[in-house]
C-alpha positions in Angstrom: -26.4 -16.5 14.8 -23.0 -18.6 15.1 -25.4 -21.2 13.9 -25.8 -19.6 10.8 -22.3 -18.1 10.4 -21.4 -22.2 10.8 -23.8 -23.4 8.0 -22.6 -20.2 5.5 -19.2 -21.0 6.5 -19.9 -24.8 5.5 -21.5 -23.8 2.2 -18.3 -22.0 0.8 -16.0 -24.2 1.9 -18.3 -27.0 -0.6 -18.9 -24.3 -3.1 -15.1 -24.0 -2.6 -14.5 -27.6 -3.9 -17.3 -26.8 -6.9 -14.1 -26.2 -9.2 -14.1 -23.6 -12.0 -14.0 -25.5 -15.4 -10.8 -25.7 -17.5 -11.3 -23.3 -19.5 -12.2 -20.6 -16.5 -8.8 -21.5 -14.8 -6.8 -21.1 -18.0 -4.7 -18.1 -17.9 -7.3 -16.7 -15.1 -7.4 -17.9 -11.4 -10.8 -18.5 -10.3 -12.3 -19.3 -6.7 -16.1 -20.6 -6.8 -18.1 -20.3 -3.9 -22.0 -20.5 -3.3 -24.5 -18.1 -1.3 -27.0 -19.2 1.9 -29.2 -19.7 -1.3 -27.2 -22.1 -3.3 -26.2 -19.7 -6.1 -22.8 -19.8 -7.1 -20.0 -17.2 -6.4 -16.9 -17.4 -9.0 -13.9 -14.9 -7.9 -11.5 -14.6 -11.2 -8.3 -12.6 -10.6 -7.6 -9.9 -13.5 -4.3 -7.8 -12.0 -3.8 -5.1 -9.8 -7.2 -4.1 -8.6 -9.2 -5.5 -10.9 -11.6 -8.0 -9.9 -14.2 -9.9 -11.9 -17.3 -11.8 -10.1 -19.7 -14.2 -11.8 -22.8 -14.2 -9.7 -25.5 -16.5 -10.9 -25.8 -15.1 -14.5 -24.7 -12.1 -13.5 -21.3 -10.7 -13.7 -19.9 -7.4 -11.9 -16.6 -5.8 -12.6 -14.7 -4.0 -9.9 -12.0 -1.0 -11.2 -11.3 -2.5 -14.8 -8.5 -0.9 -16.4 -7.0 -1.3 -19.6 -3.9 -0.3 -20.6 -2.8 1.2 -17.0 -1.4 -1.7 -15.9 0.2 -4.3 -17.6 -0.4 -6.9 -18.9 -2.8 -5.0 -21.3 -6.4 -6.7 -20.6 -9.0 -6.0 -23.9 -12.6 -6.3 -22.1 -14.5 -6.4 -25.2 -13.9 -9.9 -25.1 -15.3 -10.7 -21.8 -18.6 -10.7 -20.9 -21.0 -7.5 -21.0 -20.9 -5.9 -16.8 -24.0 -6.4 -15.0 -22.3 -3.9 -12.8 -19.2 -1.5 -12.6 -18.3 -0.4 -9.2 -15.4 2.1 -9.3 -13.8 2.6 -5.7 -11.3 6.2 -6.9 -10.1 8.5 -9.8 -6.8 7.1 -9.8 -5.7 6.0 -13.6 -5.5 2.3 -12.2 -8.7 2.0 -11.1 -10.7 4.8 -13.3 -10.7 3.7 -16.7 -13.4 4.9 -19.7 -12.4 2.4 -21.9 -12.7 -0.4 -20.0 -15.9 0.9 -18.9 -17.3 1.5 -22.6 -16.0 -2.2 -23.6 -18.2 -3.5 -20.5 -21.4 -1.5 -21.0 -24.3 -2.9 -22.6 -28.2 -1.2 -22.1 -29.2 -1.8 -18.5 -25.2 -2.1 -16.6 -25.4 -0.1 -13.5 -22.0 2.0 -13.1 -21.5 3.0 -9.1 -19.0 5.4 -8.7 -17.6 8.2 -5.9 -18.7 11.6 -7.1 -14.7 12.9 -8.2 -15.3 9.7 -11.1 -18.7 11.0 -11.8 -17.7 14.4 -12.8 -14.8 12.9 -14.6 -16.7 10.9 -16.5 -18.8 13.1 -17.4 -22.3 12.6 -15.3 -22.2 9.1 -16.0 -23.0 6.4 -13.0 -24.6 6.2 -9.6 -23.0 7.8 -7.2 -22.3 6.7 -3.6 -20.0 8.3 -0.9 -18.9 7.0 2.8 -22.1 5.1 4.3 -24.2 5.1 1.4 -26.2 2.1 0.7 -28.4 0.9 -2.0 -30.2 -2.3 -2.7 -30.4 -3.0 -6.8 -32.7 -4.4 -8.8 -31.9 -7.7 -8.0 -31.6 -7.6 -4.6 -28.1 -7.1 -3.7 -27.3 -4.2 -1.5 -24.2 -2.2 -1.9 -22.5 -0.6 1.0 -20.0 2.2 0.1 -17.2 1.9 2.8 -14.4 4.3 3.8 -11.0 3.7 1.8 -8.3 6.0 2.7 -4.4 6.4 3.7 -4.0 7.4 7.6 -0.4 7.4 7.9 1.2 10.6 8.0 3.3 10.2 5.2 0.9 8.8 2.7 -2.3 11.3 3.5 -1.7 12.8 -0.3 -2.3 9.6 -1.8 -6.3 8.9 -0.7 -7.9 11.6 1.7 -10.2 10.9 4.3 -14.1 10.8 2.5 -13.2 11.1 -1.0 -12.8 7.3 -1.9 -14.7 4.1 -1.5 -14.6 0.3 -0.8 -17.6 -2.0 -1.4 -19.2 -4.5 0.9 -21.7 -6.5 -1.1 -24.4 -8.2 0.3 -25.6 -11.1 -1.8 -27.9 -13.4 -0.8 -26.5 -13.2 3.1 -23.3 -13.6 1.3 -21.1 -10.5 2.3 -18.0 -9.6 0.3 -15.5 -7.1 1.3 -13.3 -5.0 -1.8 -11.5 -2.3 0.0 -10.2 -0.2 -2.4 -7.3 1.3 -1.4 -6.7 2.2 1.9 -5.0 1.2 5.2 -5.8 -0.9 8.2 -8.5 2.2 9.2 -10.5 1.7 12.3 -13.7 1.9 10.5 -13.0 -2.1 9.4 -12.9 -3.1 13.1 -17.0 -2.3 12.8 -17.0 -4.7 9.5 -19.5 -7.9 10.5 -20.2 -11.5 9.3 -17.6 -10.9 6.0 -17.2 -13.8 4.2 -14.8 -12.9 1.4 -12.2 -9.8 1.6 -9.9 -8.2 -0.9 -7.2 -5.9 0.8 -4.8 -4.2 -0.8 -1.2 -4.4 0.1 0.8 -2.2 -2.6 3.2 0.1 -1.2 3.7 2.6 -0.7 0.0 3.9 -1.4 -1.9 0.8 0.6 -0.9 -0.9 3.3 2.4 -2.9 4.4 2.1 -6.7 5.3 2.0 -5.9 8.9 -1.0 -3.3 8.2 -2.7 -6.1 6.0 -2.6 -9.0 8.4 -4.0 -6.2 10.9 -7.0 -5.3 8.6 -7.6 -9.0 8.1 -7.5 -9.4 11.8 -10.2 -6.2 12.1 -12.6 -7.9 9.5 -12.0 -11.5 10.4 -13.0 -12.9 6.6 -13.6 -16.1 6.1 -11.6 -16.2 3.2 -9.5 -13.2 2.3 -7.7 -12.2 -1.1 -4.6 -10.3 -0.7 -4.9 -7.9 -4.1 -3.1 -4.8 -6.1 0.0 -6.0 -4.1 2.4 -4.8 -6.7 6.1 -5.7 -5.7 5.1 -6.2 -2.0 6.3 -10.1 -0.7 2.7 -11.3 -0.5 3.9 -14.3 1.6 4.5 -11.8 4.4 0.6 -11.8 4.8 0.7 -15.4 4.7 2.6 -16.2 7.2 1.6 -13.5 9.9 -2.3 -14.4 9.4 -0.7 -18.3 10.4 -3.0 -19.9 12.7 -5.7 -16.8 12.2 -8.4 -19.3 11.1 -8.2 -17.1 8.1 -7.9 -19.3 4.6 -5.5 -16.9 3.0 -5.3 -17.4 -1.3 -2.6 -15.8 -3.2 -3.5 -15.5 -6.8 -2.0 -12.8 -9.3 -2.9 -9.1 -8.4 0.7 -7.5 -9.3 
């Protein structure tokens, strides 16, 4: 097993050096990787909690919004979603526009079942421990995402919202929606890339991030919707981790 971890460990960091093109970096940070299988991985920062992945030919778009955050991002330029995984109802991470401007025939939408009924019946629904493999072999894990401080309980109850672990060709990536350093990530295994939130005060604080990161022990991990928080915080606490911390734009 550490055998493997070593050689998937080895792969990203050359998939690392496999830079994005020009014209993917313009404007749009973006962090290439490769699978156990050789298929590349590209990570391009959007804002807040937005993510965008390129897998192969495939592309999967985590809590798009539009005009909820700024600056205002038009999808309908960017290429049609493979998938849409929505991790909660709130307004910047639930957005039907975005989601029309992303859907062609075929996209599968994943969703909690509060952004199902809000949406009217549309997308797959998953709660706390659900998994499903898709069509082309990925398998989704819907993970607990919630607030357990006492003073921020009213922002994301206990079993209503999700993260995402994605399994992808033994590659496992790690979006946690938003929630804090819960003790459910401490059972987390063999994550290779992680996105943790750290936007106060409805996430987590530095302190709670570098904890999380410390729970999941990512390979590489993604600080993200961080808002006004000093990101460099994270930084410097995960210093000497072993964890390859990258700040790119989610404010």
């Amino acid at each position: 097993m550490l055998k493997i971890k070593v050689l998937i460990m080895a792969m990203m960091i050359v998939g690392s050096m496999c830079a994005c093109t020009a014209h993917e970096k313009e404007g749009n940070a973006c962090d290439e990787f490769k699978t156990p299988a050789g298929t590349p991985v590209k990570f391009f920062c959007i804002k807040h909690g937005s993510v965008r992945m390129q897998v192969g030919d495939k592309w999967i778009y985590v809590d798009p919004v539009t005009t909820a955050v700024k600056p205002v991002t038009d999808y309908s330029v960017l290429p049609k979603a493979d998938y849409i995984l929505v991790t909660h109802e709130h307004f910047d991470h639930l957005d039907s526009v975005a989601i029309s401007q992303l859907t062609k025939p075929g996209t599968m939408l994943i969703t909690n079942a509060r952004c199902h009924d809000l949406l009217g019946g549309k997308g797959e629904v998953m709660g706390n421990g659900d998994s499903r493999t898709n069509d082309d072999g990925w398998t989704v894990h819907a993970i607990p995402a919630y607030n357990n401080s006492p003073d921020k309980l009213q922002f994301h109850p206990k079993g209503r919202d999700n993260g995402f672990v994605l399994d992808i060709e033994g590659m496992r990536i790690y979006i946690a929606g938003d929630t804090e350093d819960i003790p459910e990530m401490a059972a987390l295994k063999d994550i290779d890339v992680a996105f943790l939130p750290c936007n106060l005060p409805f996430t987590m604080t530095p302190e709670q991030c570098a904890h999380a990161a410390t729970m999941v022990k990512p390979t590489v991990l993604f600080p993200y919707h961080y808002g006004e928080t000093d990101i460099q915080q994270v930084v410097k606490l995960l210093d000497g981790s072993g964890i390859d911390v990258r700040i790119r734009n989610y404010q």
